[in-house]
C-alpha positions in Angstrom: 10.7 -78.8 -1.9 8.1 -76.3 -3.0 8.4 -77.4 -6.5 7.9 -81.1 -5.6 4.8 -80.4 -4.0 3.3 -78.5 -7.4 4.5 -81.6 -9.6 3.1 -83.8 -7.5 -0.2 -81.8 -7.6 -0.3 -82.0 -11.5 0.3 -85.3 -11.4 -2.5 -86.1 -9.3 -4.7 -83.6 -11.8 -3.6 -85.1 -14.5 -4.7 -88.7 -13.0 -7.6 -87.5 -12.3 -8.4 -85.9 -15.4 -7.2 -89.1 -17.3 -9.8 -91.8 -15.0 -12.5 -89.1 -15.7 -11.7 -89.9 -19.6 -11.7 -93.1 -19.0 -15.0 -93.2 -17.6 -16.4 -90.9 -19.7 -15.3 -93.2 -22.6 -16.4 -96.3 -20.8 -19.8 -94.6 -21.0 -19.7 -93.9 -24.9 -18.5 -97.6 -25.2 -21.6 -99.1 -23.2 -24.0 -97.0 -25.1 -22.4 -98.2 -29.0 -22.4 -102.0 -27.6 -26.3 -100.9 -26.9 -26.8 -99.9 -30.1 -25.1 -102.9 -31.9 -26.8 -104.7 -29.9 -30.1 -103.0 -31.2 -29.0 -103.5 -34.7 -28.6 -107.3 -34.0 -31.7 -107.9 -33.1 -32.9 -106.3 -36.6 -33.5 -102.5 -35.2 -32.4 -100.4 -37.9 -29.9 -98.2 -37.7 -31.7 -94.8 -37.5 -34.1 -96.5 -34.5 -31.3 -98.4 -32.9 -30.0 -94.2 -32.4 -33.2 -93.6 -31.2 -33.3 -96.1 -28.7 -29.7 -95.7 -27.9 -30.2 -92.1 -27.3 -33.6 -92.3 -24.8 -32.0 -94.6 -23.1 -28.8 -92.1 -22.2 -31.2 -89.5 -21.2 -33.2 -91.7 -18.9 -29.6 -92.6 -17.5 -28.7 -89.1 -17.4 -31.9 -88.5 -15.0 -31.5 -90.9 -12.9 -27.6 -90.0 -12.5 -28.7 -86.4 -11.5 -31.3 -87.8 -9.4 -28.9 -89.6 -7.2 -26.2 -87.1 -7.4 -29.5 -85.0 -5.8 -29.8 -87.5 -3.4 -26.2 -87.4 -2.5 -26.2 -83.6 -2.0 -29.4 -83.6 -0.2 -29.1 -86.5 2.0 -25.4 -87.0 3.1 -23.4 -84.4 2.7 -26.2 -81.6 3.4 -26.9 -83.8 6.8 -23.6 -83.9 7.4 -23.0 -80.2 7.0 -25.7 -79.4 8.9 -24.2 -81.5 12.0 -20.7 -79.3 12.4 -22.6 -76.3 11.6 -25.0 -77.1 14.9 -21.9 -78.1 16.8 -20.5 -74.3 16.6 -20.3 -71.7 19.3 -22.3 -69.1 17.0 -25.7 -69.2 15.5 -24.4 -68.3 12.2 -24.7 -71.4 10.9 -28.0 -72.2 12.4 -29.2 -68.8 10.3 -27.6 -70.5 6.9 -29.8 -73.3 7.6 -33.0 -71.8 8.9 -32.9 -69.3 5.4 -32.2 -73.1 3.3 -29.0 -71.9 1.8 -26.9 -75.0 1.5 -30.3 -76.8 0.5 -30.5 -74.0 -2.3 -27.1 -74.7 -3.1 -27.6 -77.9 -3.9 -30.1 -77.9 -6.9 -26.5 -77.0 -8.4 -25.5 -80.2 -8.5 -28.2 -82.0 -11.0 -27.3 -78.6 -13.9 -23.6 -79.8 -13.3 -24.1 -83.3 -13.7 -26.4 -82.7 -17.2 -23.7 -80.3 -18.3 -20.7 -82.9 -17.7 -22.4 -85.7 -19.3 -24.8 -84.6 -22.2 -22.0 -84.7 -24.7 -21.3 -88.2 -23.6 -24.3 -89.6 -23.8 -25.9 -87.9 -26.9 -22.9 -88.3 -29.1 -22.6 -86.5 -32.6 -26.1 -84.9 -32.0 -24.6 -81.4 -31.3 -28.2 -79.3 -31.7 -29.2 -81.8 -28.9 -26.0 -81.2 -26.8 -26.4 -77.8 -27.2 -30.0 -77.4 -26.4 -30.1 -79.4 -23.1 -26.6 -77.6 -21.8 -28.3 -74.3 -22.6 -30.8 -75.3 -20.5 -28.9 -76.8 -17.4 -26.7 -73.0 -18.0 -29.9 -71.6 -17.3 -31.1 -73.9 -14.6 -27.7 -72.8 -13.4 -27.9 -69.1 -13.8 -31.6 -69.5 -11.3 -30.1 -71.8 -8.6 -27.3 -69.3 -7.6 -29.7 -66.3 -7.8 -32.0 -68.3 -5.3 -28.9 -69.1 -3.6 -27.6 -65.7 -3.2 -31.3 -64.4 -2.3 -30.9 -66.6 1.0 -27.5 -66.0 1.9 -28.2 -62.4 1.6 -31.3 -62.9 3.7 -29.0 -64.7 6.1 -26.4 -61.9 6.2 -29.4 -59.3 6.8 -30.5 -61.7 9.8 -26.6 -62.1 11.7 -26.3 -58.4 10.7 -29.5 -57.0 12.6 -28.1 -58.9 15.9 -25.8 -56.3 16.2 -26.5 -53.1 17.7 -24.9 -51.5 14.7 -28.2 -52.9 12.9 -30.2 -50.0 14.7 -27.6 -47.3 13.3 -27.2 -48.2 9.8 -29.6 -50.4 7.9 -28.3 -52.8 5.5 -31.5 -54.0 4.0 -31.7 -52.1 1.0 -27.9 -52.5 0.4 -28.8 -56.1 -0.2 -31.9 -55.5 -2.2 -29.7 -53.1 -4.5 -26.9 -56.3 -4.4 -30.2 -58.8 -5.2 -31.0 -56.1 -8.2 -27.8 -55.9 -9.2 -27.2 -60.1 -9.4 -31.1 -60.6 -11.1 -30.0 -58.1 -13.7 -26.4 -60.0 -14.2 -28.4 -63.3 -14.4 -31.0 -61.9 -16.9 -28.0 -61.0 -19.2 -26.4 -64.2 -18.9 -29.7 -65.9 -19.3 -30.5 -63.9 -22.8 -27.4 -64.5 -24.0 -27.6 -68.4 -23.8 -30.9 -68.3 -25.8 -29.4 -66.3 -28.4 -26.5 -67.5 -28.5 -24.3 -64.9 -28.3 -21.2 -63.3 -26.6 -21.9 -61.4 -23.2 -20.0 -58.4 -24.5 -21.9 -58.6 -27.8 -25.0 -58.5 -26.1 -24.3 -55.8 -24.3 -23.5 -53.5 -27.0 -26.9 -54.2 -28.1 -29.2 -53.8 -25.0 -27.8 -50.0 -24.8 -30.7 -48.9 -26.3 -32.8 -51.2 -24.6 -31.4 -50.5 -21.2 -32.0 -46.5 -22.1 -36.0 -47.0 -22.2 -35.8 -49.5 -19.1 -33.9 -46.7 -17.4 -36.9 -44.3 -18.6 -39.8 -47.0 -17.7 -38.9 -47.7 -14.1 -37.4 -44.1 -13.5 -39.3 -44.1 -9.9 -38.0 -47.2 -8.9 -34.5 -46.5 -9.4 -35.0 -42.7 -7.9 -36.2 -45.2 -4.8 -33.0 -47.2 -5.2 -30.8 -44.0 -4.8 -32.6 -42.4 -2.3 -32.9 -45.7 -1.0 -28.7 -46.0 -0.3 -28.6 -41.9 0.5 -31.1 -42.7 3.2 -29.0 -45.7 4.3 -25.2 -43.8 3.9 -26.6 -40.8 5.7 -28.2 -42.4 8.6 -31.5 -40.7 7.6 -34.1 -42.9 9.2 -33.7 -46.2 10.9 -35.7 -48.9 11.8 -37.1 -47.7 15.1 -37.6 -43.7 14.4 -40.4 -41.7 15.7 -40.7 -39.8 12.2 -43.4 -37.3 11.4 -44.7 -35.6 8.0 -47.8 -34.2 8.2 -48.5 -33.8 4.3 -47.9 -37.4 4.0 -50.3 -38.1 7.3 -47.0 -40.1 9.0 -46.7 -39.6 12.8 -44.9 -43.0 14.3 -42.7 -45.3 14.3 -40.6 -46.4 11.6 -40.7 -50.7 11.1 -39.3 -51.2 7.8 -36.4 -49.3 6.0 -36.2 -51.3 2.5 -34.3 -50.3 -0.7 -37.5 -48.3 -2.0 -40.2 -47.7 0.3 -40.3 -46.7 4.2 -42.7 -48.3 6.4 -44.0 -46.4 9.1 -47.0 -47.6 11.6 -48.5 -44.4 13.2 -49.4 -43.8 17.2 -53.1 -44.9 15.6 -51.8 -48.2 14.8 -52.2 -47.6 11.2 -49.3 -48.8 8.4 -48.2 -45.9 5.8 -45.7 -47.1 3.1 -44.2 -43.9 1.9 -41.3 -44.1 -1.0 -38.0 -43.4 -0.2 -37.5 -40.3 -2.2 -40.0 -38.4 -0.8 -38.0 -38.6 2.6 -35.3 -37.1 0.8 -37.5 -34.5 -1.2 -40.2 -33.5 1.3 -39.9 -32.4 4.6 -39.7 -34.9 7.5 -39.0 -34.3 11.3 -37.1 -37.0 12.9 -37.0 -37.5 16.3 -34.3 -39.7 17.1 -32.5 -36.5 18.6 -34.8 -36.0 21.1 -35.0 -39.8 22.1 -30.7 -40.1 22.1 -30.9 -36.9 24.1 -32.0 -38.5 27.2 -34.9 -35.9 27.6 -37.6 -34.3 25.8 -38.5 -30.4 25.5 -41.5 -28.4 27.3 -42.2 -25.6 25.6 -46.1 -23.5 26.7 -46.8 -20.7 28.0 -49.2 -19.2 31.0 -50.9 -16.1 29.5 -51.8 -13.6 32.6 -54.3 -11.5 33.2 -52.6 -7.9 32.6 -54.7 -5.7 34.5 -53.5 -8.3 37.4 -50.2 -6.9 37.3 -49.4 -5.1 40.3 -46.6 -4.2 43.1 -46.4 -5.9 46.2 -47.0 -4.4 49.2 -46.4 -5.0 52.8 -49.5 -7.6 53.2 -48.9 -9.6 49.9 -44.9 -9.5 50.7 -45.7 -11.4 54.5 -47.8 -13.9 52.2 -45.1 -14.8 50.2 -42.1 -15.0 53.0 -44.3 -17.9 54.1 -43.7 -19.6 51.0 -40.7 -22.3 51.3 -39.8 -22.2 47.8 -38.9 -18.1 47.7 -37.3 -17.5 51.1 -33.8 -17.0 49.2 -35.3 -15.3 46.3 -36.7 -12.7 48.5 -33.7 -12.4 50.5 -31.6 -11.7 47.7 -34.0 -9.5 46.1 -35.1 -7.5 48.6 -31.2 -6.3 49.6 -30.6 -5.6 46.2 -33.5 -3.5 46.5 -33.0 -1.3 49.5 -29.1 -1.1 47.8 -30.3 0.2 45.1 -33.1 2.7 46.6 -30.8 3.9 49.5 -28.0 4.2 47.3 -30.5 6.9 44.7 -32.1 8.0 48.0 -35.3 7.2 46.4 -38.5 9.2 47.7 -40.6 5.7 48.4 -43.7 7.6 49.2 -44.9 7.3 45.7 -45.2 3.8 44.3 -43.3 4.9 40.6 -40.6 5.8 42.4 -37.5 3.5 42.8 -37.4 -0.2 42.9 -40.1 -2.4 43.8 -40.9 -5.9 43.8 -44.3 -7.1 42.0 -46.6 -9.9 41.9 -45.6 -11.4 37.5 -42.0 -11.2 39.0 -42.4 -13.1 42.1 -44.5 -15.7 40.6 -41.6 -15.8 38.0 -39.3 -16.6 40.7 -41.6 -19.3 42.2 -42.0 -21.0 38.8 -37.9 -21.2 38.6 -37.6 -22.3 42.0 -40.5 -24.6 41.7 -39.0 -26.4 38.5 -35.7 -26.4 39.8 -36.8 -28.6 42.6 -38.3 -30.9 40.3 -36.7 -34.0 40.3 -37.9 -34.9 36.7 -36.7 -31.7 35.2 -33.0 -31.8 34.3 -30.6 -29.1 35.2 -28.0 -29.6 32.6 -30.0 -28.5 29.5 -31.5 -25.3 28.5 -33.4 -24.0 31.1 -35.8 -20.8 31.2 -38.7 -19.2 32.7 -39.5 -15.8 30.2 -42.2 -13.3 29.4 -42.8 -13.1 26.1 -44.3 -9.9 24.2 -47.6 -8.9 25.6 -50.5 -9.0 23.4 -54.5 -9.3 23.2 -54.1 -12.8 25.1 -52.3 -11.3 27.8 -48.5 -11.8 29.1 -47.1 -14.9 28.3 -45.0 -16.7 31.1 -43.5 -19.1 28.7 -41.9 -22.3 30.4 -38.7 -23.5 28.2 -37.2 -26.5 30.1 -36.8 -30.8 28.9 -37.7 -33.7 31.3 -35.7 -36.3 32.1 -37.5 -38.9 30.5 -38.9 -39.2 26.5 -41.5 -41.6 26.5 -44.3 -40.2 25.5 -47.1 -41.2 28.4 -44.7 -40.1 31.1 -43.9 -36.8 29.3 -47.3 -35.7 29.5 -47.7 -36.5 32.9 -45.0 -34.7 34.0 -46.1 -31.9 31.6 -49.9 -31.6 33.3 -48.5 -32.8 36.8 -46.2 -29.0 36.8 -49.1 -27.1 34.8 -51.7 -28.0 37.3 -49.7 -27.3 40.4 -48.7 -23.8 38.9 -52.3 -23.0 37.2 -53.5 -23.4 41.1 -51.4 -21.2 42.7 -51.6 -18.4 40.6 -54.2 -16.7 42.7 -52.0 -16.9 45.8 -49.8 -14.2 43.9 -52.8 -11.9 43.5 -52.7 -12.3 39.6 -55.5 -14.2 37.3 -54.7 -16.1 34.0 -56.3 -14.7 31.1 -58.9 -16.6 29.5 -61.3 -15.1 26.9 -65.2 -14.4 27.6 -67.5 -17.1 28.1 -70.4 -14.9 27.6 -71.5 -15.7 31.7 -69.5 -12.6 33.0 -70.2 -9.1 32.2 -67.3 -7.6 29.8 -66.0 -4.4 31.5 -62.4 -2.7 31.6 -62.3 -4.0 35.5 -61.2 -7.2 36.7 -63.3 -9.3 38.6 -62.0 -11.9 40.3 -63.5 -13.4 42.9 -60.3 -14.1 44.4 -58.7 -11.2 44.6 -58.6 -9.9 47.5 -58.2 -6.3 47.0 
């Protein structure tokens, strides 16, 4: 059965092959009758080829033309129709980037090809000549052909969400590059004449010194797929590199350059090496992360410091926020000094609570009420080493939010509230001399109250 079906597909081949001949000779026929018929009339025989021969070609154009016509007005309308009648938009894409209308400035380079031998019979240098140049007609329409149906891929692709993750642009630049370079052979070797291996063995040398003349570009083209392989920026990124004056968001991830428009609204184009070769912060971490870090201090005053006596420790009981903390504390404390029998009657003695530690406490308790801080990420409230700007209180936790604007005023909304209560813990911030209060080795706080 099987081999039934593949005779009778030879057979139909063959058919075909044979009325193709026959038409093809049909041609030749018409045009020798042509040129007899020249010669009758008293054209001699080198003009009657002459005449024969323009004649052919201004056949041959308008045979091209209409098979242009064909391509363009039939079956690309009717291509376009079933294409529109589909569930996706993929088709609409192929359209919109002109693909099949690329596509079809094939058809007029086939039709020349086919038919130049026919029509300018034993004139080979002719034949040669004009199917040279319908190869190279050729060799442009598919580039321009595959340049929109890679921009079409690049379109159906970024619809995806995979789009944001891994960037295929500069995959199809490097496929583009790859396909002009291909063409460019092919296009060389039909003006010389020559085999495409032959060719090749010859253009090492040359290929050496285009390797050494566009050396940045293709460092751009690797670091250009490394950046794309290793998910190293995407379109999207909040990027920063200080020596290169970059602090935004990244809009354009191409095969050799990065495209960044800062918080200013300015556009930096930065190669792609140098994000592999220089440093760069991204911050898509942070922005995945679901929350974004706080990290400042509150330097105190540290001739503030102090222990808390009976007056200050009434003050704070009042205070919502520390009723467990003190409750905790304060057992552990009379544990502890009961337990050592500790003589209480001097203030170094023993266990005491004081005024930084308190505050401490309040700032912990404080943040842990906050509804915009989270809970499940690092979380700490520590003094750092003391130094000429004071103690530092420094406040390590992340917010529950990373755009930027609501960041900050979360960020000034907690600093504000615990700037303004430091004096109720009998301490003072530390804040360097304006030059309107006299310098002395005493505090002098208005607000102090002892």
């Amino acid at each position: 059965m099987q081999g039934n079906e593949t005779k009778n597909i030879t057979n139909i081949m063959n058919a075909a092959s044979t009325d193709i001949k026959q038409k093809f000779d049909s041609i030749r026929d018409i045009l020798l009758s042509l040129k007899k018929h020249f010669i009758d009339l008293g054209v001699g025989d080198f003009w009657s080829g002459i005449l024969v021969n323009l004649v052919g070609a201004v056949v041959l154009l308008v045979i091209c033309w209409l098979s242009y016509l064909l391509a363009r007005r039939v079956l690309l309308r009717v291509l376009r129709f079933v294409l529109v009648k589909t569930d996706n938009d993929w088709g609409n894409i192929l359209i919109e980037n002109k693909v099949f209308s690329r596509l079809t400035n094939i058809v007029p380079a086939l039709v020349v090809h086919v038919l130049t031998p026919v029509v300018f019979d034993k004139l080979e240098s002719l034949v040669v000549f004009v199917q040279g140049a319908s190869k190279i007609y050729l060799v442009l329409a598919l580039l321009f052909t595959l340049q929109a149906l890679l921009a079409s891929v690049l379109d159906i692709y970024q619809r995806y969400d995979i789009s944001k993750r891994i960037p295929i642009k500069g995959f199809t630049q490097a496929v583009m590059l790859v396909a002009c370079f291909i063409g460019g052979v092919f296009v060389i070797s039909i003006i010389m004449g020559r085999e495409i291996g032959t060719l090749m063995a010859g253009l090492g040398a040359m290929f050496m010194g285009f390797l050494f003349v566009f050396k940045d570009a293709i460092m751009g083209l690797v670091a250009g797929i490394q950046i794309a392989t290793n998910d190293t920026v995407r379109k999207g990124d909040w990027i920063e590199m200080k020596s290169h004056g970059i602090d935004g968001d990244v809009i354009d991830v191409s095969l050799t350059t990065v495209k960044v428009q800062n918080f200013d609204k300015t556009v930096v184009s930065i190669p792609a090496s140098k994000l592999i070769t220089d440093s760069c912060r991204n911050w898509r971490g942070m922005k995945d992360s679901g929350g974004r870090r706080i990290k400042r201090s509150i330097r105190i005053d540290m001739r503030s410091i102090r222990f808390v006596d009976d007056s200050l420790l009434e003050k704070f009981k009042r205070f919502g926020l520390l009723k467990d903390y003190l409750q905790s504390k304060l057992n552990e404390l009379n544990t502890h000094n009961q337990t050592n029998k500790t003589d209480l009657s001097e203030l170094v003695n023993g266990r005491r609570l004081t005024n930084i530690g308190t505050f401490r406490a309040y700032i912990f308790a404080y943040l842990k009420n906050h509804p915009k801080i989270r809970q499940d990420r690092t979380f700490l409230i520590r003094q750092l080493e003391p130094g000429d700007n004071g103690l530092p209180i420094e406040i390590y936790i992340f917010t529950n939010t990373t755009i930027w604007a609501e960041y900050e005023a979360i960020q000034a909304d907690i600093f504000d509230h615990l700037m303004a209560v430091i004096p109720e813990f009998d301490l003072a911030p530390f804040q360097n001399s304006t030059g309107k209060e006299a310098i002395s080795g005493d505090l002098n706080v208005s607000m102090m109250s002892h």
